[in-house]
N, C-alpha and C positions, 0 to 999 in steps of 0.2 A: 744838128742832125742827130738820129738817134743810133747810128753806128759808131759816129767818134765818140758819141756818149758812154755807151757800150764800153767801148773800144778806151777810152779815159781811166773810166772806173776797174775795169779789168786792169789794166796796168797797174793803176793807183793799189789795188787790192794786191797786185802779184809782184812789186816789183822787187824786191830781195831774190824769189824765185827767178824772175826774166835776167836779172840784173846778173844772175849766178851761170842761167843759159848761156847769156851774152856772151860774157867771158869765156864760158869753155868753147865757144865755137869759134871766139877769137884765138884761142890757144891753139886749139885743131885744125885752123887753115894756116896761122902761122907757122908751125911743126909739118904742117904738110907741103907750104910754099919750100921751107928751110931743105925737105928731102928730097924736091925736084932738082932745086938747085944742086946741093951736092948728087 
C-alpha cells in the first residue's frame, strides 16, 4: 500500500528523531504516572 510506504520510509528517514520522541514521552507519562500516585 502506498501509506505504509510512505509511512516505512518516513520512519526509516526519521528514526533517531522518533526514537528520541519516543522516549521523552515515555519519560513524561512515567514522571506523571509517578505524581499521581504519590
Amino acid at each position: 500500500m502506498h501509506v505504509q510506504r510512505f509511512f516505512f520510509t518516513r520512519a526509516n528517514g526519521h528514526f533517531k528523531h522518533a526514537h528520541a520522541v519516543i522516549l521523552q514521552y515515555y519519560f513524561v507519562i512515567l514522571w506523571g504516572s509517578n505524581d499521581r500516585v504519590q
